[in-house]
FIRO-255904 format. One line per 10 residues: number of its first residue (from 1); their letters; for each residue x, y, z of N, C-alpha, C. Coordinates in steps of 0.1 Angstrom, whole numbers, m for minus. Example, Ala and Ser with C-alpha at 12.3 -4.5 7.8 and 13.67 -1.06 7.14 Angstrom:
REM FIRO-255904
1> AS> 132,m57,78,123,m45,78,132,m33,78  128,m22,71,137,m11,71,129,0,79
//
This chain:
REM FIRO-255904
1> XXXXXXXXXX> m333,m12,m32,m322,m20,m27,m309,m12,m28  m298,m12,m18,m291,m5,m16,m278,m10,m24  m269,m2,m32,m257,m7,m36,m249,m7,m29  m248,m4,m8,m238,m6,m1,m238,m19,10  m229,m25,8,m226,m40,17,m226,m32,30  m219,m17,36,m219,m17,46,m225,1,48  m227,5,58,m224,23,64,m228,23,74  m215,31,81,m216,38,95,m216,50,92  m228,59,105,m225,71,103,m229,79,113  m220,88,119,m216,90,130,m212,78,143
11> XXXXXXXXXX> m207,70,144,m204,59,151,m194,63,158  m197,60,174,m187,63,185,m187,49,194  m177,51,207,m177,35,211,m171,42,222  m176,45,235,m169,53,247,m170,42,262  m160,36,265,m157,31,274,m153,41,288  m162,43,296,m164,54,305,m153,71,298  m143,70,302,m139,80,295,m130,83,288  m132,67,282,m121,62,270,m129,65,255  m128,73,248,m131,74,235,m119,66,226  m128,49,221,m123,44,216,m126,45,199
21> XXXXXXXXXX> m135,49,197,m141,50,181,m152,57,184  m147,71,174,m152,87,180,m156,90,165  m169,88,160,m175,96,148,m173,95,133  m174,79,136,m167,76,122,m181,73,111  m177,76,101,m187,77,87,m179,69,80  m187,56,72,m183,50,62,m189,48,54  m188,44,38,m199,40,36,m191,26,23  m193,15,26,m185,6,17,m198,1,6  m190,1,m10,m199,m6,m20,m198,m19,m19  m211,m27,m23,m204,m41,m21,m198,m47,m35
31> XXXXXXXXXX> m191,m55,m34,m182,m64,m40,m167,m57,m36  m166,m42,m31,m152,m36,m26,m145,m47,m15  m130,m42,m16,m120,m46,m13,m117,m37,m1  m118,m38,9,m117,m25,21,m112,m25,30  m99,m20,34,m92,m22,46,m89,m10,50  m90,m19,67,m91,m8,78,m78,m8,83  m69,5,84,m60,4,87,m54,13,100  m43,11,105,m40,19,118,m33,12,125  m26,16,134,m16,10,141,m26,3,156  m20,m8,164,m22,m12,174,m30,m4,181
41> XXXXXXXXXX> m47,m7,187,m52,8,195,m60,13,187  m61,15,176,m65,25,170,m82,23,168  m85,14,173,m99,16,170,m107,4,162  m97,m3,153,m100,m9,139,m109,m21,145  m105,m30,155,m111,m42,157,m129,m39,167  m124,m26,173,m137,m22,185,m146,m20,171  m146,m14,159,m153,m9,149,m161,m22,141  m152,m34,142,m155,m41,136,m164,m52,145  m165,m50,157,m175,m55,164,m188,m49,166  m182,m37,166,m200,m31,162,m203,m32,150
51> XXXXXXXXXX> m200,m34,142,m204,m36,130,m211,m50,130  m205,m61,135,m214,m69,138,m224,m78,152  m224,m64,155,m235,m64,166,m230,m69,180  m215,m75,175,m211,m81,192,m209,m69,203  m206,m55,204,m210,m45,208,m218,m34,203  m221,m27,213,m233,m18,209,m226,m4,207  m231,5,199,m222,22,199,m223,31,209  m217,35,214,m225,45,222,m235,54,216  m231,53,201,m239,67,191,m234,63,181  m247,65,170,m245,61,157,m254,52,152
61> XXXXXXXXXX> m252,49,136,m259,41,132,m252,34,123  m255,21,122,m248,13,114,m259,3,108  m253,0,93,m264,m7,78,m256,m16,75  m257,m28,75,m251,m44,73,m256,m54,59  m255,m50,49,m265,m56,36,m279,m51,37  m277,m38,40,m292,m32,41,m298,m32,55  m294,m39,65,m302,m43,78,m299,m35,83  m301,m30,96,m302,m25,109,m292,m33,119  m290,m49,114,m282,m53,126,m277,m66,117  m261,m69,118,m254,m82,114,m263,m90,116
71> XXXXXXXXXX> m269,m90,129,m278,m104,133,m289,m107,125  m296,m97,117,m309,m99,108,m303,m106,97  m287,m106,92,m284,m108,81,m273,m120,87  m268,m125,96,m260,m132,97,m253,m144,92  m264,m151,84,m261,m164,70,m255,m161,57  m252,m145,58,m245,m140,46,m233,m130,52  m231,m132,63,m215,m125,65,m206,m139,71  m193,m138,69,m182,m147,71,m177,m136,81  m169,m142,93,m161,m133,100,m146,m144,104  m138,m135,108,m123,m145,115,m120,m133,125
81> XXXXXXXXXX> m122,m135,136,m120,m128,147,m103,m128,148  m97,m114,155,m86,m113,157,m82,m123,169  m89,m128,174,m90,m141,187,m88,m152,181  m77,m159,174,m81,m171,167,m80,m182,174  m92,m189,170,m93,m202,180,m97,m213,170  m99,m229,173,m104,m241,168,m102,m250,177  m113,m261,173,m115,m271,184,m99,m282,180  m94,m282,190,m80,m290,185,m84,m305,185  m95,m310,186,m93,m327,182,m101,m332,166  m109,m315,163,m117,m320,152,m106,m321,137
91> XXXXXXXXXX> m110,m326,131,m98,m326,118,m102,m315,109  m95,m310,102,m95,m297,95,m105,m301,86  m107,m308,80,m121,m310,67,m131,m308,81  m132,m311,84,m150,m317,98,m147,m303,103  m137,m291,105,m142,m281,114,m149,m275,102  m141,m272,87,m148,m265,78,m162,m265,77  m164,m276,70,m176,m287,69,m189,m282,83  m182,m279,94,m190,m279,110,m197,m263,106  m184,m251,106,m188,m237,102,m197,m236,91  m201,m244,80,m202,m242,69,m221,m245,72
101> XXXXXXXXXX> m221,m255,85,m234,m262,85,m240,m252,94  m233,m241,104,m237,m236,114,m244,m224,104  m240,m220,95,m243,m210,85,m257,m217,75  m263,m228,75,m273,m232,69,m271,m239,58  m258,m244,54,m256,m250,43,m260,m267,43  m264,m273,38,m267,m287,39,m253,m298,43  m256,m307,48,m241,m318,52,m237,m322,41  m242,m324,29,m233,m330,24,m226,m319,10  m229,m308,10,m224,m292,6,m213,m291,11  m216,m289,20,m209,m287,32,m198,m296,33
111> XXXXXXXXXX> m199,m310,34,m183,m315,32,m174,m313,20  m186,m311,10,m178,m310,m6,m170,m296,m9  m173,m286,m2,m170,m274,0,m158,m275,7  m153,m282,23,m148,m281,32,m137,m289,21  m139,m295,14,m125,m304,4,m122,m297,m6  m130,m293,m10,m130,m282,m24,m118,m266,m21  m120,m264,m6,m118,m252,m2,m99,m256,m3  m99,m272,9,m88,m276,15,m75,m277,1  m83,m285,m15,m78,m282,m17,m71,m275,m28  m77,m264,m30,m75,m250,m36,m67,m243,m30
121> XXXXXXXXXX> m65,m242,m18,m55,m236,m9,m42,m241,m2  m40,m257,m9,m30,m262,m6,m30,m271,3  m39,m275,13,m44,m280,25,m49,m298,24  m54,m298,10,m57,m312,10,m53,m324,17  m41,m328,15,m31,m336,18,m36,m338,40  m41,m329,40,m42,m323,59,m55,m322,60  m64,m330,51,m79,m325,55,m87,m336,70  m78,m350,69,m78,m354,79,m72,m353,91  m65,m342,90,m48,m342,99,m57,m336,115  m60,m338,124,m65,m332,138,m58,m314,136
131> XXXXXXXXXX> m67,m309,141,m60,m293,140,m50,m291,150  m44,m301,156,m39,m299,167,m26,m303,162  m25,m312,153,m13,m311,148,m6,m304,138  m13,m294,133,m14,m285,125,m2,m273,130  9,m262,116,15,m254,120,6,m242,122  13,m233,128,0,m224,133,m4,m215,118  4,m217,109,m4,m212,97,m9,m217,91  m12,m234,93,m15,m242,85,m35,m238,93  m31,m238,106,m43,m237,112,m48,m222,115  m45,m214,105,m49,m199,106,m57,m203,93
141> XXXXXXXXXX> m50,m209,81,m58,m210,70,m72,m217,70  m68,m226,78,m82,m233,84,m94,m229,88  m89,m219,97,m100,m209,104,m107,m201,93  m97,m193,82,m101,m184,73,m110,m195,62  m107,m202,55,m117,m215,50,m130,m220,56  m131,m221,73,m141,m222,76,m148,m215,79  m142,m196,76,m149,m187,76,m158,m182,66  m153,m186,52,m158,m183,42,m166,m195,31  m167,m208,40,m170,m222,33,m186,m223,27  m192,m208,37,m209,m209,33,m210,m200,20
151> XXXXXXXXXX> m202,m193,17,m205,m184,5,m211,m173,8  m201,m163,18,m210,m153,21,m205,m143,13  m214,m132,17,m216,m122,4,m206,m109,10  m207,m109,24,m198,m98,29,m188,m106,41  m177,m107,33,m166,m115,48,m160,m100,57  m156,m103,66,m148,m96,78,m140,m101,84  m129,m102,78,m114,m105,83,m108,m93,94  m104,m98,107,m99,m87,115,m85,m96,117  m74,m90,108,m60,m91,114,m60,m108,108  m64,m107,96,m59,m123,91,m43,m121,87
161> XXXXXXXXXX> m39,m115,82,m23,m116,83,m11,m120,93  m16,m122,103,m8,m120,118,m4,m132,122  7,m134,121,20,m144,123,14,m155,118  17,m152,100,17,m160,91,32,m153,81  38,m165,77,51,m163,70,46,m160,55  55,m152,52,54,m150,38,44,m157,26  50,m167,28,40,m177,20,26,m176,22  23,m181,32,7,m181,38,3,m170,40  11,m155,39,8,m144,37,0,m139,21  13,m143,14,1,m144,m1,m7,m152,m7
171> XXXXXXXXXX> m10,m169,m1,m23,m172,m1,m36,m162,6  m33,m156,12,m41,m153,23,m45,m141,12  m36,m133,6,m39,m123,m3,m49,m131,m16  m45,m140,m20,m52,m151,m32,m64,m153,m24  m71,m156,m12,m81,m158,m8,m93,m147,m8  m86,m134,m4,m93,m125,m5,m96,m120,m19  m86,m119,m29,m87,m119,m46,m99,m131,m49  m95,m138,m45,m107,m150,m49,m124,m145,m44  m123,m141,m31,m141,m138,m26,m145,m130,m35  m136,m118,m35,m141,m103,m47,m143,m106,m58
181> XXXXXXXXXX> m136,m113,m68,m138,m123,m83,m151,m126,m83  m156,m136,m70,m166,m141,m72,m178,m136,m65  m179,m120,m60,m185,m114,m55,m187,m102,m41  m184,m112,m39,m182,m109,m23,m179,m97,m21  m186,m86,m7,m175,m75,m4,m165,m79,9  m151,m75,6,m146,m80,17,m139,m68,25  m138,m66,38,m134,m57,47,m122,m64,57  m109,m61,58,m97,m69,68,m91,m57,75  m89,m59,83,m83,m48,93,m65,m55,98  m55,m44,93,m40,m46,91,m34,m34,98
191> XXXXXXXXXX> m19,m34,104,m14,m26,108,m2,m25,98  m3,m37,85,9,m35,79,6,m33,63  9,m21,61,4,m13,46,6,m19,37  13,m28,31,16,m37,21,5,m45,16  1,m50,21,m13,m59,18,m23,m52,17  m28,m39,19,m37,m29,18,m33,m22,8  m21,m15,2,m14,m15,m10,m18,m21,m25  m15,m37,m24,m15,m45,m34,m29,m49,m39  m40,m50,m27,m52,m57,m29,m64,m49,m29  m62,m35,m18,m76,m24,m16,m81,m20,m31
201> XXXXXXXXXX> m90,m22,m29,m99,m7,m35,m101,5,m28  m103,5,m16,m106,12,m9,m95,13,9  m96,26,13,m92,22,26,m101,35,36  m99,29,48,m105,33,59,m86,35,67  m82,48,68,m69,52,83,m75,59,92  m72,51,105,m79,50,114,m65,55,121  m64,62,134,m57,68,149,m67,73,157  m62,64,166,m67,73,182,m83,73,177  m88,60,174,m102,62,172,m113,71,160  m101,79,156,m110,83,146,m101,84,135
211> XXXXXXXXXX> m112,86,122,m113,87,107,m101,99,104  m89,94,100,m78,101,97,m81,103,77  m85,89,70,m87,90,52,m95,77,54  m102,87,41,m114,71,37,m115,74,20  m108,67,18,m106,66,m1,m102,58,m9  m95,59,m17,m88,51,m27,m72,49,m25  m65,43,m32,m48,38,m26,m44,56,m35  m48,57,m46,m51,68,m55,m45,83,m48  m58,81,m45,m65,93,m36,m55,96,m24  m54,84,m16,m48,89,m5,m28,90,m5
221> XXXXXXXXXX> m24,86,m19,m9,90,m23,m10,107,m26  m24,110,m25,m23,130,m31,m21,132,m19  m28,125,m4,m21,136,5,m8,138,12  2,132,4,16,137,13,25,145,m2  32,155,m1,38,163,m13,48,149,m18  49,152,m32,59,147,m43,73,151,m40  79,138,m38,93,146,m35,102,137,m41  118,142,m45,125,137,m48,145,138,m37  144,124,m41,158,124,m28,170,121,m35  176,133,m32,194,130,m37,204,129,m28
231> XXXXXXXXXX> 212,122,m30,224,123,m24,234,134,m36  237,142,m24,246,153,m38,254,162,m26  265,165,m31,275,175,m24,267,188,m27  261,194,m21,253,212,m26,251,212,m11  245,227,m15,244,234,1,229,243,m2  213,239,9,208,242,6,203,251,m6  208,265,m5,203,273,m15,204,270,m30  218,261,m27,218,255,m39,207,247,m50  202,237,m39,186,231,m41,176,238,m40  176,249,m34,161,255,m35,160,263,m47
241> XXXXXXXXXX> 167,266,m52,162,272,m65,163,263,m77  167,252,m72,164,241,m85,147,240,m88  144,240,m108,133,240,m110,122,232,m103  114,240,m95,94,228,m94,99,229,m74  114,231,m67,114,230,m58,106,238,m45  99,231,m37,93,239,m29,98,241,m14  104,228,m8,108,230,2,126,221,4  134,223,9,146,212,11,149,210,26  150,191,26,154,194,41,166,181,43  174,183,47,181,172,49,179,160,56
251> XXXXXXXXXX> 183,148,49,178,135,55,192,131,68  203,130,65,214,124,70,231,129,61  241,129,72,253,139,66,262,121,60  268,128,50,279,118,44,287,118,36  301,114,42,312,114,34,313,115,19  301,109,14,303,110,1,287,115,m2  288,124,2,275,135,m3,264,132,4  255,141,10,249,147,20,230,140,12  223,137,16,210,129,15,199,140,18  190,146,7,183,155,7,168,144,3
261> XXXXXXXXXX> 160,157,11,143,151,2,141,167,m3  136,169,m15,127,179,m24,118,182,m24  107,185,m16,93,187,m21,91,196,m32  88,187,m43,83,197,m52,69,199,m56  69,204,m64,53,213,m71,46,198,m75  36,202,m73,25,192,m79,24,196,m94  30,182,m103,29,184,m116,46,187,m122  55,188,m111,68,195,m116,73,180,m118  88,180,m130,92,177,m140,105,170,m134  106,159,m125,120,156,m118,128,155,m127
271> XXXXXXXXXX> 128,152,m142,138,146,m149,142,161,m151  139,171,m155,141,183,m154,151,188,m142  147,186,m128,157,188,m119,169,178,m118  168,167,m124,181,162,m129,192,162,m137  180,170,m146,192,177,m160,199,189,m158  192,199,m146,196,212,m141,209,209,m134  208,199,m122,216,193,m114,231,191,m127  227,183,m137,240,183,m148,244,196,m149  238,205,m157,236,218,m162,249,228,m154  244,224,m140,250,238,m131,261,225,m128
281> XXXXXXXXXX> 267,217,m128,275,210,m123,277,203,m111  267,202,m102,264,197,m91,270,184,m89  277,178,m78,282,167,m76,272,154,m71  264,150,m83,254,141,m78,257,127,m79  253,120,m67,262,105,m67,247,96,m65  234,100,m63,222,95,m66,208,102,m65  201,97,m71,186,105,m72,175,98,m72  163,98,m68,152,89,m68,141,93,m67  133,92,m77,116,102,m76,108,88,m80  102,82,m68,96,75,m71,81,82,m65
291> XXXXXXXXXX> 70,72,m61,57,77,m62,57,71,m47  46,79,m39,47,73,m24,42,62,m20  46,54,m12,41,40,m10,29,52,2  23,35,5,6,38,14,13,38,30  27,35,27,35,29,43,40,48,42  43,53,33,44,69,36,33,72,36  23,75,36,12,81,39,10,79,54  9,68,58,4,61,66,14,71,80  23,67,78,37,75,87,32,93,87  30,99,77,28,112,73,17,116,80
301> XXXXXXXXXX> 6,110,81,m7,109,84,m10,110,98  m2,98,103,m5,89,118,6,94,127  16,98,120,29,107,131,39,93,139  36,101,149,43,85,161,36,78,165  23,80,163,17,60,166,20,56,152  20,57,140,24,49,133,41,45,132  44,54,139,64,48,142,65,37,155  52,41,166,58,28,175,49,18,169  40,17,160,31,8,151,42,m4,147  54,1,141,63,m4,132,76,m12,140
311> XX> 73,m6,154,85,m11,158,80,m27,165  69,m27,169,59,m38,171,58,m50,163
//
């Protein structure tokens, strides 16, 4: 028996002489937390349909809870397509309850689930309410509940965060914390690093179709250099021979002291370049050595599709 919920390897997806998803290798454990990430285009949703059989690869192989194809295993995956749709006259308990039955679960499971789900998530109060009168985040959650009402073992969320407000943004994070608690491997595909940040175990960065990092939140803060940003009156040479410094480049000019980034040495001692900065007299008006967010990587990584990613 295999310990992975998922693996692709070598997987391509070529739309006459469009290479959409060009040779990607994965391999996810199950009960992981795994998000696919990349800007608009990049591949993440075409990946996630071959993975469950709704398209075919041009090349490659792909392993689904051990199977050969989603479809052998399909009573144990949950999906929420980036397409979200529901029947607008059925009432939000009866759509759950409907997905829950289509998955093999018994009718009256199945309703007790569809209430149980509604109200753990806040939704109770609306379990009769028609989905049509529903706000569109009220009825995004819906969708995601009647995605997961059967108890499946591996969910696939593609783009559950999308035009949900804040709020219903971190239920949606509590949803996904809740499947992995209780087993589940879950895989969601985002263009916005924050939520892949706080929740991953793992990530898949995806551009232009192919496999940019496949690792840990960890792992993938080693690949952009450690830097530290001052605002300070000096003039490069000044900073470059400050201790651990490897490279200086200016960010923006200012009246009250000029905005630098540091690349320094892996392992070097910022507090040290702040005492030096005292030391030699330097006119420093602020400093900041924090650790890189996954939204710098992401930028560092991805270039300018991840800048027109953001402006989107």
């Amino acid at each position: 028996m295999t310990d992975l919920a998922l693996e692709l390897r070598g997987v391509c997806k070529h739309y006459g002489d469009l290479r959409a998803v060009q040779e990607i290798d994965i391999a996810v454990p199950k009960g992981a937390i795994y998000g696919f990430l990349g800007p608009n285009g990049a591949g993440k949703t075409t990946t996630i349909r071959m993975i469950l059989d709704i398209v075919k690869p041009t090349s490659g192989s792909i392993a689904v809870l051990g199977a050969p194809s989603a479809l052998d295993v399909r009573n144990r995956i949950g999906y929420l397509p980036e397409e979200k749709g529901l029947y607008k006259k059925m009432k939000a308990s009866s759509i759950i309850a409907y997905f829950a039955r289509l998955k093999g679960v018994d009718k009256k499971t199945a309703k007790a689930r569809s209430y149980e789900l509604l109200e753990k998530y806040g939704l109770r109060d609306f379990a009769d309410a028609k989905v049509e009168t529903l706000s569109k985040g009220m009825g995004q959650k819906v969708q995601v509940l009647a995605s997961i009402a059967h108890h499946p073992e591996f969910v696939i969320l593609d783009e559950p965060f999308s035009g949900l407000d804040p709020v219903n943004q971190q239920v949606m994070e509590d949803v996904i914390k809740d499947m992995s608690t209780a087993g589940s491997t879950i895989i969601f595909s985002t263009h916005v690093m924050s939520h892949a940040e706080r929740i991953c175990d793992r990530i898949l960065l995806i551009a232009k179709g192919r496999k940019i990092f496949d690792g840990t939140i960890a792992e993938a803060k080693k690949m952009i250099p450690n830097r530290v940003r001052l605002q300070v009156d000096a003039t490069v040479d000044q900073l470059s021979i400050l201790p651990g410094v490897l490279e200086v480049g200016k960010v923006s000019d200012d009246v009250h002291g000029d905005l630098w980034d540091l690349t320094i040495e892996e392992g070097a001692d910022a507090q040290q370049i702040l005492q030096t900065c005292f030391a030699r007299g330097v006119k420093l008006r602020s400093f900041d050595h924090s650790e890189p967010t996954l939204h710098d990587v992401f930028v560092e990584l991805v270039g300018d599709d991840a800048r027109e990613a953001q402006k989107r």
